[in-house]
C-alpha positions as CSV (number, residue, x, y, z in Angstrom):
1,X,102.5,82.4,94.9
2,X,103.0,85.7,97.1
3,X,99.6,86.5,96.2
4,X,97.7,83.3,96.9
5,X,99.6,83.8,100.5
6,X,98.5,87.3,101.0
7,X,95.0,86.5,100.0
8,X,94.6,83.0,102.4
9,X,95.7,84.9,105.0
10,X,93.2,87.3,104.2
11,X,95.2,90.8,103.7
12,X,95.3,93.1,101.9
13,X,98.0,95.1,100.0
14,X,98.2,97.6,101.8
15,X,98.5,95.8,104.8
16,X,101.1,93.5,103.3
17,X,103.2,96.5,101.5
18,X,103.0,98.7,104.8
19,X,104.4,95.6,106.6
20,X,107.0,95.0,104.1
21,X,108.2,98.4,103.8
22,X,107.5,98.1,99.8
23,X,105.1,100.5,97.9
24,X,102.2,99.2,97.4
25,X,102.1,99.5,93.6
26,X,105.5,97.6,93.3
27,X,104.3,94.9,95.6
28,X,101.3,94.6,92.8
29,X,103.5,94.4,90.1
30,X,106.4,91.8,91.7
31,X,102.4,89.7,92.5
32,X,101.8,89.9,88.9
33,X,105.0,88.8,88.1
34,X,105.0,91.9,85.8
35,X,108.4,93.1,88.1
36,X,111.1,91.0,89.6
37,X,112.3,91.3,93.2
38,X,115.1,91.2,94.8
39,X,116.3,88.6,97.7
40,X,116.2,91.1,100.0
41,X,112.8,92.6,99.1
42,X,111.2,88.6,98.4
43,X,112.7,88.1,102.4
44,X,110.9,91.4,103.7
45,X,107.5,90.3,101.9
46,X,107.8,86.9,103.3
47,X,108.5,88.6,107.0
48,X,105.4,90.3,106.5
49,X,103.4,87.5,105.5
50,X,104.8,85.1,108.4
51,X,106.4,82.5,105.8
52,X,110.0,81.8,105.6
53,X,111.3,82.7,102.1
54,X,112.6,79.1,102.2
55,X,108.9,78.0,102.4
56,X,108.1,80.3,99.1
57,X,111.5,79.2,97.0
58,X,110.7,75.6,97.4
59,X,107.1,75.7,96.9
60,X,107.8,78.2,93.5
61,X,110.5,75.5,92.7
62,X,108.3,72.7,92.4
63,X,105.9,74.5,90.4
64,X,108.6,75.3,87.9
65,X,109.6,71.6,88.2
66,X,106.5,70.4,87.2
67,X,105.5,72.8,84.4
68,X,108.8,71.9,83.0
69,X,107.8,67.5,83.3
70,X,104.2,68.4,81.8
71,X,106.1,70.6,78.8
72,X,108.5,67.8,78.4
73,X,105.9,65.4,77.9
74,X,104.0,67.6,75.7
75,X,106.9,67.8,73.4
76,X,107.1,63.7,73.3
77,X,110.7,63.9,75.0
78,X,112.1,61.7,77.1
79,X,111.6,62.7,81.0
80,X,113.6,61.3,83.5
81,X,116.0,59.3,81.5
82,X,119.6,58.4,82.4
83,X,119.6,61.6,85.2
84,X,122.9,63.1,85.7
85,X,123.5,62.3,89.9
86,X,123.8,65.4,91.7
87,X,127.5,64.8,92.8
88,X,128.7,65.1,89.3
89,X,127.7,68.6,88.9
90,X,129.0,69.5,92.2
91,X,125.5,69.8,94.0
92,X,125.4,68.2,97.7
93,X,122.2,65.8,97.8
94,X,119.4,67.5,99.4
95,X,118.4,65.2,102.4
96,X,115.2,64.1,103.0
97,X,114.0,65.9,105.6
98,X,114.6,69.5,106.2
99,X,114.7,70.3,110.0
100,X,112.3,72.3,111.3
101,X,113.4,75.1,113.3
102,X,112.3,73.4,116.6
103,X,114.6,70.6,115.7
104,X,117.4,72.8,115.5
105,X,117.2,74.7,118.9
106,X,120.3,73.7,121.0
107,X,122.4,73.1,117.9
């Protein structure tokens, strides 16, 4: 995902690591999954590229949620049956929209 960023936007890694503070062979390796970053490095990387890390967790979240539906169906289980509601497990319903930061000016 940071990579397909980077690389729409044009960039390069050097520009990107210089901008995120990170060296550029670790910012290489955390793009090839091949290294795991922290929050607080993911945040810097996404300040550098202009995109809120909420932008990236959500986008990388959907992925996941998807390749987990297509392995589900591969397997011939059962997707999407009798859902356990998110109140049960103590999770507060995600509304449906998100305000944008424009919206939130004032609050």
């Amino acid at each position: 995902m940071l990579r397909q960023l980077r690389q729409h936007q044009g960039r390069t890694l050097r520009e990107v690591s210089a901008d995120a503070r990170v060296s550029l062979g670790y910012l290489s390796e955390v793009e090839r999954g091949q290294k795991e970053a922290s929050s607080e490095l993911l945040s810097s990387i996404c300040g550098a590229l202009g995109v809120p890390l909420s932008q990236v967790l959500r986008e990388v979240s959907d992925q996941l949620a998807l390749a987990e539906l297509q392995e589900a169906a591969l397997l011939g289980e059962a997707v999407g049956a009798d859902p356990v509601p998110a109140r049960e497990l103590g999770i507060d319903p995600v509304p449906d929209r998100v305000p944008q930061v424009p919206d939130m000016v004032g609050v």
